[in-house]
C-alpha positions in Angstrom: 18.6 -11.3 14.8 20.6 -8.3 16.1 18.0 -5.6 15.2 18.4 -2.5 16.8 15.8 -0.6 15.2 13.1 -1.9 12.4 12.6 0.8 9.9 11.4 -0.9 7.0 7.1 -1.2 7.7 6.0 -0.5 4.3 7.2 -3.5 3.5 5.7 -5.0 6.6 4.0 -4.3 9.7 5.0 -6.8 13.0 2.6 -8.2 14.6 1.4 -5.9 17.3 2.2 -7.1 20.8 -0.9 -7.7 22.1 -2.0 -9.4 19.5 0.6 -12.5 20.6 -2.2 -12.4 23.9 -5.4 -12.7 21.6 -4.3 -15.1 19.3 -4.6 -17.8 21.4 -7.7 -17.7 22.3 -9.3 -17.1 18.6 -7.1 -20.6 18.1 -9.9 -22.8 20.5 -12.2 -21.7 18.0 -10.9 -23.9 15.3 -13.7 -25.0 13.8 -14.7 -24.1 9.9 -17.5 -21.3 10.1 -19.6 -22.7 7.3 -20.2 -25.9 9.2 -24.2 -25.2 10.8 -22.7 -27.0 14.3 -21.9 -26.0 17.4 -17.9 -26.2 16.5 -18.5 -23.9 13.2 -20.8 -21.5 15.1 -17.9 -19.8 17.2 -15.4 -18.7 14.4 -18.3 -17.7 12.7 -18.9 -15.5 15.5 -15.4 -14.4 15.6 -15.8 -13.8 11.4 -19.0 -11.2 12.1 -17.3 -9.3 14.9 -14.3 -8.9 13.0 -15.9 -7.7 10.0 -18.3 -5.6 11.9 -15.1 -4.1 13.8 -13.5 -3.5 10.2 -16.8 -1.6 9.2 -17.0 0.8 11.9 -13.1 1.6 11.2 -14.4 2.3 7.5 -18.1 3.6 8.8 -19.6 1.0 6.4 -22.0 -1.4 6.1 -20.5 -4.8 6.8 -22.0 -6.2 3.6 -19.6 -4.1 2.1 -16.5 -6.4 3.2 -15.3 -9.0 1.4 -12.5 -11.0 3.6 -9.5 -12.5 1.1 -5.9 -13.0 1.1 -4.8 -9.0 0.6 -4.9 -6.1 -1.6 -2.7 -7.8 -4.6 -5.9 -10.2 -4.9 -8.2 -7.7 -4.2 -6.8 -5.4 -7.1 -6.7 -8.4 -9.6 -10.5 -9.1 -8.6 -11.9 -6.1 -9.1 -9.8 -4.6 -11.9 -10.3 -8.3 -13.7 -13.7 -8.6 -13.0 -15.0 -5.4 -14.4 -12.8 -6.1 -17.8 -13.7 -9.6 -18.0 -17.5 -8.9 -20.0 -16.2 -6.0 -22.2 -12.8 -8.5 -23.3 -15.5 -11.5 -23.5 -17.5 -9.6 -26.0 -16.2 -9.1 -29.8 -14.2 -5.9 -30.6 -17.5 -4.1 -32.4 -19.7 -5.3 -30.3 -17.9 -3.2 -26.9 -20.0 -0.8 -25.0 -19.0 2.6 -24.8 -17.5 1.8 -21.7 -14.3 -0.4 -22.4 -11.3 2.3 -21.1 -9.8 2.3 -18.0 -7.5 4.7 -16.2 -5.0 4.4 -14.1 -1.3 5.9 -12.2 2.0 4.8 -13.3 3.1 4.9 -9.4 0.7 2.1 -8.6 1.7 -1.2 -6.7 3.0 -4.2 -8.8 -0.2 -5.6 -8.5 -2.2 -2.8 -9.9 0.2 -2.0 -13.0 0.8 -5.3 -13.6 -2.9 -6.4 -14.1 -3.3 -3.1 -16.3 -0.3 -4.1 -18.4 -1.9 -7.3 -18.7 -5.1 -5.8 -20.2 -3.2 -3.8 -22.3 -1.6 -7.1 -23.7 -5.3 -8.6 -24.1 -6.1 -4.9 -26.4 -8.1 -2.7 -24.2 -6.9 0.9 -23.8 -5.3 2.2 -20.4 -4.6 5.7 -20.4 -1.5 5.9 -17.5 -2.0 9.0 -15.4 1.5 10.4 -15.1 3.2 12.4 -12.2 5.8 14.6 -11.3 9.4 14.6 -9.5 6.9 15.5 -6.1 5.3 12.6 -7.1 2.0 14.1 -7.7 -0.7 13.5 -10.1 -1.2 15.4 -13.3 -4.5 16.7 -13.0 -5.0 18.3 -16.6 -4.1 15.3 -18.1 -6.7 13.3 -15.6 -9.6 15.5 -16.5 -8.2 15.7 -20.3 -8.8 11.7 -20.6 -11.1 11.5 -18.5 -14.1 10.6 -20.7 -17.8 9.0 -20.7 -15.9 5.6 -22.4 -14.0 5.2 -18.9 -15.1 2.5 -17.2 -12.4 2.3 -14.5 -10.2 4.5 -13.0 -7.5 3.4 -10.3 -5.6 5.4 -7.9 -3.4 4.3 -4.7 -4.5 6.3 -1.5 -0.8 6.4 -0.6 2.5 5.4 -2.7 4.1 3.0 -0.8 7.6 3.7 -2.0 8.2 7.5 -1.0 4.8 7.9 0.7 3.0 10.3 -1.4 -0.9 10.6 -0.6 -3.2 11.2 -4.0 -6.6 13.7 -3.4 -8.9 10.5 -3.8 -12.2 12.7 -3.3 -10.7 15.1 -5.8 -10.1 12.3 -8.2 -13.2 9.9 -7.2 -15.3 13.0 -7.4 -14.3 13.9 -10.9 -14.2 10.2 -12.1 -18.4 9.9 -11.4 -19.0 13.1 -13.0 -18.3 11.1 -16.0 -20.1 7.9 -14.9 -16.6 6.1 -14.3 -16.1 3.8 -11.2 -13.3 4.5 -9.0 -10.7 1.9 -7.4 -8.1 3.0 -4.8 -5.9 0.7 -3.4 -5.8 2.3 0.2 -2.9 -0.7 1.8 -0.5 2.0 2.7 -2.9 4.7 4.8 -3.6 2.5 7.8 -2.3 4.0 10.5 0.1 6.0 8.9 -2.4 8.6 7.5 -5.5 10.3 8.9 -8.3 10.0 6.2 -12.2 9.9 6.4 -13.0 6.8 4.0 -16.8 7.9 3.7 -15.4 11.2 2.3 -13.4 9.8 -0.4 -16.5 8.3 -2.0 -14.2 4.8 -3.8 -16.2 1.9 -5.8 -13.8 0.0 -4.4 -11.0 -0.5 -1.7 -8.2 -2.6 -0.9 -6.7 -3.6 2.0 -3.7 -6.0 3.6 -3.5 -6.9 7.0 -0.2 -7.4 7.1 0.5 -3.4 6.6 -1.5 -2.4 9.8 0.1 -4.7 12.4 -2.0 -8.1 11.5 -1.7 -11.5 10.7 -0.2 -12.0 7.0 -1.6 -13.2 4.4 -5.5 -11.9 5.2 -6.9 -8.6 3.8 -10.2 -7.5 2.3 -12.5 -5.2 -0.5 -14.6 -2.9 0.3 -17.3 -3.5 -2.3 -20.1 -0.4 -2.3 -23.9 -1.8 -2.4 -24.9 -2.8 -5.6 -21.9 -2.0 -7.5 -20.9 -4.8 -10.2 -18.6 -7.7 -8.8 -17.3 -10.7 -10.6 -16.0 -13.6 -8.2 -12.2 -14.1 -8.8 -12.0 -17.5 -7.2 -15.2 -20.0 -7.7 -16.3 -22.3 -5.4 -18.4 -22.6 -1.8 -20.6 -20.2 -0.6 -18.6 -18.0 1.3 -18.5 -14.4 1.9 -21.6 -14.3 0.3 -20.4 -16.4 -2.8 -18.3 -13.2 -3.7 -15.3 -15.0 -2.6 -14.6 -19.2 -2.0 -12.3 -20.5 0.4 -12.7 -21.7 4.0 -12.1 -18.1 5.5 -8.7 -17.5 7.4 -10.3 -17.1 11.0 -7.6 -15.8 13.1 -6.2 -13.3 10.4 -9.0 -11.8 10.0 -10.2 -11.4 13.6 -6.5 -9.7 14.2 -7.2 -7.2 11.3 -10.7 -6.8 13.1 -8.6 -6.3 16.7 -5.9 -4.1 15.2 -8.8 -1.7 13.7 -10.6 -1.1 16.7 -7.0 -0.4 18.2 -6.3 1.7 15.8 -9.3 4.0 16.0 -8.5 4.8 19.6 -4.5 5.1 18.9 -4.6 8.3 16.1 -2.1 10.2 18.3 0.7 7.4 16.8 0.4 9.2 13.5 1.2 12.7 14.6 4.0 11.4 16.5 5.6 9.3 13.3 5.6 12.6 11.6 7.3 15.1 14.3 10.1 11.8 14.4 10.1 11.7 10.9 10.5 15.0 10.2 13.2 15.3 13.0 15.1 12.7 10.9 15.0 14.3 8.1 16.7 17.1 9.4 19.3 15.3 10.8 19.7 13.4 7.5 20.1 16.8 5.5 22.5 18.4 8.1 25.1 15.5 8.5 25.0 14.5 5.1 25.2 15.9 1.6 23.7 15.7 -1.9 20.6 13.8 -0.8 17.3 14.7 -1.8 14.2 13.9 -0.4 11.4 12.9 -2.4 8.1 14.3 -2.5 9.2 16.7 0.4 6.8 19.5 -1.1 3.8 17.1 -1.5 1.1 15.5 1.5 3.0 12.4 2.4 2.8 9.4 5.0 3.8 10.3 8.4 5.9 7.5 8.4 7.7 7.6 5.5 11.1 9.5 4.3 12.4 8.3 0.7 15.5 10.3 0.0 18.3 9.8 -3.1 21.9 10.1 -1.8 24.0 10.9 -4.5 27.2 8.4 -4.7 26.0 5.4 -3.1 24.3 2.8 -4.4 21.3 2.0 -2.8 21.7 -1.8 -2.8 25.0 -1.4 -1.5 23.5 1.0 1.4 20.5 -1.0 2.1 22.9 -4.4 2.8 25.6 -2.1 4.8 22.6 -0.8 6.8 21.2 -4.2 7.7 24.8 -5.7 8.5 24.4 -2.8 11.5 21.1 -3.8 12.3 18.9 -1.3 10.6 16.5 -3.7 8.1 15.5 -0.8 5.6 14.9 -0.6 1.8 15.1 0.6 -1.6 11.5 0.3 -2.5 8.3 -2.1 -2.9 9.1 -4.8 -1.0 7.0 -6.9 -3.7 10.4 -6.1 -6.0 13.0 -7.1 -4.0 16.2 -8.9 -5.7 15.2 -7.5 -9.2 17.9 -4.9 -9.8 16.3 -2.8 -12.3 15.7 0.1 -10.9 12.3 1.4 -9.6 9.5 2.1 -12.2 7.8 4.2 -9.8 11.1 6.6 -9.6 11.7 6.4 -13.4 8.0 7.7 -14.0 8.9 10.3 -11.8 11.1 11.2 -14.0 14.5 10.1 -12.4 17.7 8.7 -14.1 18.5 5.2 -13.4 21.4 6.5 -11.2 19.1 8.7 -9.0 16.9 5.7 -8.7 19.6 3.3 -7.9 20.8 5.9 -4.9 17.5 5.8 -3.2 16.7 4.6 0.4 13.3 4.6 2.1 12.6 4.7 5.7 9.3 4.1 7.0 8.7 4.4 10.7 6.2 2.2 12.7 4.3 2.5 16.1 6.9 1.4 18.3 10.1 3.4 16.9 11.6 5.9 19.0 13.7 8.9 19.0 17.0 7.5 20.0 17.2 4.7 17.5 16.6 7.0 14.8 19.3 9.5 16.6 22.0 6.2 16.0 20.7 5.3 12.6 21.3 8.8 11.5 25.1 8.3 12.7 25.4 4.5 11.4 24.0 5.9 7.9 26.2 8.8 7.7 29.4 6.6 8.5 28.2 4.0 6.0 27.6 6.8 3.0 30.9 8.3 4.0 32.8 4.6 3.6 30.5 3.9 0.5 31.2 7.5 -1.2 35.1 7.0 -0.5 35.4 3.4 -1.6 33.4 4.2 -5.2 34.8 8.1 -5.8 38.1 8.3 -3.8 38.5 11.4 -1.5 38.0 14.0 -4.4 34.2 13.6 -3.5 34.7 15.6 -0.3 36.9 18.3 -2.0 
């Protein structure tokens, strides 16, 4: 691959160097940790000081971790779980508490499963936002009622980076006995945030996003909160979720989390270079907009609309140059529709269809950003001239 710089880790995190030296040695403990012998006993050790490592991070109880696959089954377990008595009771039979709430910027995974219980007849009310990207907070606290059950809110978009006031909203949400979900993927290491302080139900998390293994996350469950098991079967994690546990993944999310809490300077520098792209971007080119500029964001993250390019086009140009990037959720890649998330912001199709996002990671420096800046304003130039002739520039 001739990358010369990665600026696409919303999408995905690589796996942090060191990690390549650890590895290795998590892989002699092969054994299955539910097996009582001597072979089972080490990755079972390698399970609790992962999970107690994740806990810290979180300053939780390590009851309160649930290892699984990621945040997309994380979202469909507890979102499923906590609908799955009031849709197995008869309509006049339902409790009080049969609503749930939730933003129409979520991930895939999150609107999806709420579109799904919409399909099944139980009311969502969809918490809409505006072109900053941020919540509407008189509708929240207008439908916000005692027949909420559920209310679900990303702790940061992972398109164009916006970061929600989850205290705000979680706060609010128990004042009228509702539980609160946040699907917190995108703020590890890319946000400062004090998890205690936000007060969720519930948390999700993929490993993948925060320089881990893929394929391994986990839920942060609070103690004695209702829980349905998605997948049946042996007793792990407490029987709250079956399946031999994925060892090594989940001692590198452990590994990465302890790194992480000693590494916080990382974030401040994403957002200086961030922001020093930005400018660039806004000098050299014109008509682009950036979105959510006036609201908290991601360091790492700079969405942006350039007007007369398609973003398709711009993303594949890009890429041919050695500058991986994208248009959106990487969960949505190939479908060309464009981006619910931008339409609920209240885009047009076109705006949508112009947009790029650039998310920075760890490791990115100032000088590849300095030649992306130059390789994307040749590119939109080319693009601009190819699509509206030279009467664009006059």
């Amino acid at each position: 691959m001739n990358v010369k710089a990665y600026l696409d880790h919303n999408a995905t995190t690589p796996i942090w160097e060191t990690l390549y030296e650890e590895v290795p040695k998590w892989m002699k403990s092969w054994g299955n940790p539910s097996s009582i012998h001597q072979t089972g006993r080490a990755p079972k050790n390698i399970l609790r000081e992962a999970r107690k490592q994740i806990a810290e991070y979180l300053q939780v109880s390590p009851l309160e971790i649930v290892f699984n696959s990621g945040a997309s089954e994380g979202n469909n377990t507890v979102i499923k779980g906590l609908a799955e008595k009031i849709l197995l009771e008869p309509m006049q039979h339902r409790t009080e508490k049969c609503e749930f709430m939730c933003s129409t910027v979520e991930h895939p995974s999150v609107l999806k499963t709420y579109q799904w219980l919409e399909n099944k007849g139980l009311k969502v009310h969809w918490i809409p936002v505006n072109q900053d990207g941020e919540l509407s907070l008189d509708f929240y606290e207008q439908h916000l009622s005692e027949k909420v059950l559920l209310v679900s809110v990303m702790g940061a978009n992972n398109e164009t980076g916006n970061v929600f006031p989850i205290a705000k909203l979680c706060q609010l949400a128990h004042q009228k006995g509702a539980l609160f979900h946040c699907d917190g993927t995108q703020l590890m290491g890319k946000a400062e945030f004090d998890f205690t302080s936000m007060n969720v139900d519930y948390a999700t998390f993929s490993g993948h996003k925060f320089y881990a293994l893929k394929g391994i996350g986990f839920l942060y469950i609070k103690k004695n909160l209702p829980y349905t098991q998605l997948i049946h079967g042996g007793a792990q994690e407490r029987y709250r979720r079956s399946g031999t546990e994925n060892t090594f993944g989940i001692a590198s999310m452990g590994y990465m989390l302890e790194l992480m809490a000693k590494e916080k300077n990382k974030i401040l520098t994403m957002q200086l270079l961030r922001d020093d792209f930005e400018k660039q971007v806004l000098q050299r080119i014109s008509d682009v907009r950036i979105t959510g500029a006036k609201a908290p964001r991601l360091a790492n993250t700079s969405h942006m609309m350039i007007d007369g390019v398609d973003g398709e086009t711009l993303l594949m140009n890009l890429d041919l140059e050695g500058f991986p990037v994208s248009t959106g959720a990487a969960c949505s890649s190939g479908n060309p529709e464009p981006s619910p998330v931008l339409l609920s912001m209240g885009f047009t199709r076109d705006q949508a269809q112009s947009s790029l996002r650039v998310s920075l990671g760890w490791g990115t420096e100032k000088q590849q950003l300095d030649l992306f800046v130059e390789t994307l304003e040749k590119i939109v130039k080319r693009l601009r001239e190819i699509k509206h002739g030279q009467k664009y520039f006059n």
